[in-house]
C-alpha positions as CSV (number, residue, x, y, z in Angstrom):
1,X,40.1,22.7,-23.7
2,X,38.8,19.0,-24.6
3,X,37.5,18.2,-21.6
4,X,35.7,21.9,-21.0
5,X,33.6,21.2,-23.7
6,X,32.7,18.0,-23.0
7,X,31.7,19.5,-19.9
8,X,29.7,21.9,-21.2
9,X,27.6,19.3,-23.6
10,X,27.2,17.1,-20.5
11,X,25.6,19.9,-18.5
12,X,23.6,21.1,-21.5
13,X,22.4,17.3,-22.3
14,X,21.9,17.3,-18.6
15,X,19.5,20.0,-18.1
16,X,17.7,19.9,-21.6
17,X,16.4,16.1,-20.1
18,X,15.0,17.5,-16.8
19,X,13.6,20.7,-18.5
20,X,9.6,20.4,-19.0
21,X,8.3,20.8,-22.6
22,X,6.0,23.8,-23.0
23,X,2.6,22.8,-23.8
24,X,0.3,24.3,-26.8
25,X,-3.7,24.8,-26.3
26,X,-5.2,23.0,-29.4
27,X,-8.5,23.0,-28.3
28,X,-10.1,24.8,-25.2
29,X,-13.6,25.6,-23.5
30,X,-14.3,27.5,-20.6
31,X,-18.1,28.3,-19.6
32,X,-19.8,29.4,-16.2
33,X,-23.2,28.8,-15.0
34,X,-25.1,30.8,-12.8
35,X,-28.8,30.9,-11.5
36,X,-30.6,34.2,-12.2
37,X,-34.0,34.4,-11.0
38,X,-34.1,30.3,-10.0
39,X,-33.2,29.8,-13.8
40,X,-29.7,28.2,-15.0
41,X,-27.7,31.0,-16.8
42,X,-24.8,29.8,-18.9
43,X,-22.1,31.3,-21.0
44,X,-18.7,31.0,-22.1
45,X,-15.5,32.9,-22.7
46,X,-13.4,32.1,-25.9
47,X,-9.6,32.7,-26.5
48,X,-8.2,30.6,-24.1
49,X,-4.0,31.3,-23.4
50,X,-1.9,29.2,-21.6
51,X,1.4,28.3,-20.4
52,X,1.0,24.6,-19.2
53,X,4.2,22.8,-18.1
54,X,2.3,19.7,-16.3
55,X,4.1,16.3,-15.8
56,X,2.2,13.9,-12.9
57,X,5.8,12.7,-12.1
58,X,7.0,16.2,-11.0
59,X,4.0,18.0,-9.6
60,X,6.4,19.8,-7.6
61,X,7.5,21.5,-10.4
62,X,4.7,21.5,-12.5
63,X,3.1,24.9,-13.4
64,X,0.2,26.4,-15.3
65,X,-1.2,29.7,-16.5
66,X,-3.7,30.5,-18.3
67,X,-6.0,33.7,-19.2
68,X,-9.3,34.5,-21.0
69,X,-11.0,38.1,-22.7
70,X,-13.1,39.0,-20.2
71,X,-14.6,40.6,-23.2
72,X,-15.2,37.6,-25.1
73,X,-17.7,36.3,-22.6
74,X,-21.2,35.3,-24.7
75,X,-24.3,33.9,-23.1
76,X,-26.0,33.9,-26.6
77,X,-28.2,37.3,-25.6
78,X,-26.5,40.6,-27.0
79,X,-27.6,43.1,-24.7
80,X,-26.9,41.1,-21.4
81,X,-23.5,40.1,-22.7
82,X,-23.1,44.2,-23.2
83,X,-24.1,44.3,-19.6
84,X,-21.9,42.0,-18.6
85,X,-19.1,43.7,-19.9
86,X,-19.5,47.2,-18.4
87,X,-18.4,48.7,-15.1
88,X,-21.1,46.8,-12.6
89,X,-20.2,43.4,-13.8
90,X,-16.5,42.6,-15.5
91,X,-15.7,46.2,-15.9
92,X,-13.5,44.8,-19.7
93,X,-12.3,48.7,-20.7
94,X,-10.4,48.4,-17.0
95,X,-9.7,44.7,-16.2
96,X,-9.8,42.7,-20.3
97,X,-7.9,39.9,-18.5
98,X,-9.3,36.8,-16.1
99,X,-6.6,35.0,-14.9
100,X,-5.7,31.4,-13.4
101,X,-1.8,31.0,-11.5
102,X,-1.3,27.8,-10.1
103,X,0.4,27.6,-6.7
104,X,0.7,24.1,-6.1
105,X,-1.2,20.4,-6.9
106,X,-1.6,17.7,-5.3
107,X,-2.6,13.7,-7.3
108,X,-5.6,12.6,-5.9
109,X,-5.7,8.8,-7.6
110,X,-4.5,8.0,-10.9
111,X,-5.5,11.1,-13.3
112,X,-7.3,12.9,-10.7
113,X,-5.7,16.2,-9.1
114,X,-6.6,18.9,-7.5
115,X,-4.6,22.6,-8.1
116,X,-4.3,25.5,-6.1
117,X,-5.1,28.2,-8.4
118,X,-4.6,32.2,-8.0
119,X,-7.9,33.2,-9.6
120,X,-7.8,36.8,-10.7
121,X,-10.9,38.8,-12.1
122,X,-11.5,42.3,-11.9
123,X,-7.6,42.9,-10.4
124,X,-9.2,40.8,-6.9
125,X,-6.9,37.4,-6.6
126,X,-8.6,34.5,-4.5
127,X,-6.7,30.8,-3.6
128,X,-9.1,28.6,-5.5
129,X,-8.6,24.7,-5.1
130,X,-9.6,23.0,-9.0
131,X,-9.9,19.5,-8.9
132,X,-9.1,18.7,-12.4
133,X,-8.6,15.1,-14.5
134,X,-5.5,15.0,-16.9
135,X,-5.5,12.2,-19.6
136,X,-2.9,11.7,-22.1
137,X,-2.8,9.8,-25.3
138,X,-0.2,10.3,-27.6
139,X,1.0,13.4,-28.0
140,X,-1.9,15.3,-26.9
141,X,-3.6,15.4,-23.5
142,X,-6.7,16.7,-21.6
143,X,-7.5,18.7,-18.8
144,X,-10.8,19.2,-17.7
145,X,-11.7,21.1,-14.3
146,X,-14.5,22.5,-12.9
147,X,-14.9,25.0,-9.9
148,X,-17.3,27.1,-8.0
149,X,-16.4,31.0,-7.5
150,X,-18.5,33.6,-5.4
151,X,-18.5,36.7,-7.5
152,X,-19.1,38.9,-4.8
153,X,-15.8,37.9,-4.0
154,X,-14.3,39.4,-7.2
155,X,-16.7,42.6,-7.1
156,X,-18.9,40.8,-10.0
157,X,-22.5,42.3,-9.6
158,X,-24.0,43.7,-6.5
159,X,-26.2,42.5,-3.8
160,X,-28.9,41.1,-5.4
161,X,-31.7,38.7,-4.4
162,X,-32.5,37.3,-8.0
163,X,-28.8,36.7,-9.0
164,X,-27.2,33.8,-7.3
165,X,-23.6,34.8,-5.4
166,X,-22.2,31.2,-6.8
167,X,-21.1,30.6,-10.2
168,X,-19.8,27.3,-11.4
169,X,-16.7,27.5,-14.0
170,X,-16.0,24.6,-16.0
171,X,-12.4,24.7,-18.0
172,X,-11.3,22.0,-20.5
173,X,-7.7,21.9,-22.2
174,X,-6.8,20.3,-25.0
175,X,-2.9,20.6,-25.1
176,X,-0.3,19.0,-27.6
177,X,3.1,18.5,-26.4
């Protein structure tokens, strides 16, 4: 009976040491920018959640996820944000979530990484690669990405001449861990 549970606090003492701790989002930012008639549009969607369980050592088995309101999105200008949100653009009654799954990352030098993300908007999922920095001091650290996304590709808009198909998203992370 001794030696069972001995076994059983080595295997627990074990696993709690290679388990990954799960990150919270302190502080968070992601914005877009888009040209709409030749003219830099920007914006920015609030509420960031994520699941980040991110160690350089292990990128094997390193994961995140993370999610915005598509309804939060805010370009400072009421009735294009209203826009925005209805049926020809992010559609928000149908599809309130924008998502980001990573599939796999790969350590470019020290701190710099790029990420295979599952981008989902509008229920359309696209293989995105992020190239992203991750910094950490303390108990805190910082991930800050940026990306370019054609939003035809996610059904965002129509054809139109005066609205750029490319849109540039930036996402920073503050996490504490």
């Amino acid at each position: 009976m001794k030696k069972i549970y001995i076994a059983l606090i080595l295997v627990t003492l074990v696993s709690s040491s290679f388990a990954q701790v799960k990150s919270t989002v302190t502080k968070s930012a992601v914005t877009f920018k888009i040209k709409n008639l030749g003219i830099n549009t920007t914006g920015n969607f609030s509420g960031l959640q994520a699941n980040i369980q991110f160690k350089p050592t292990d990128l094997a088995n390193s994961s995140i996820e993370g999610s915005v309101d598509a309804g939060s999105v805010n370009t400072e200008n009421s009735m294009r944000d209203s826009h925005l949100k209805g049926a020809d653009y992010f559609d928000v009654a149908t599809y309130p979530k924008i998502t980001l799954k990573s599939v796999s990352f790969k350590q470019k030098s020290s701190g710099n990484y790029i990420g295979s993300f599952n981008v989902t908007i509008k229920d359309k999922t696209k293989l995105i690669d992020v190239p992203f920095t991750y910094a950490e001091s303390g108990s805190t650290a910082v991930f800050n990405g940026s990306f370019t996304i054609n939003r035809a590709d996610f059904g965002i808009g129509s054809k139109n001449m005066v609205l750029s198909d490319e849109a540039t998203v930036t996402v920073s992370a503050q996490i504490s861990k």
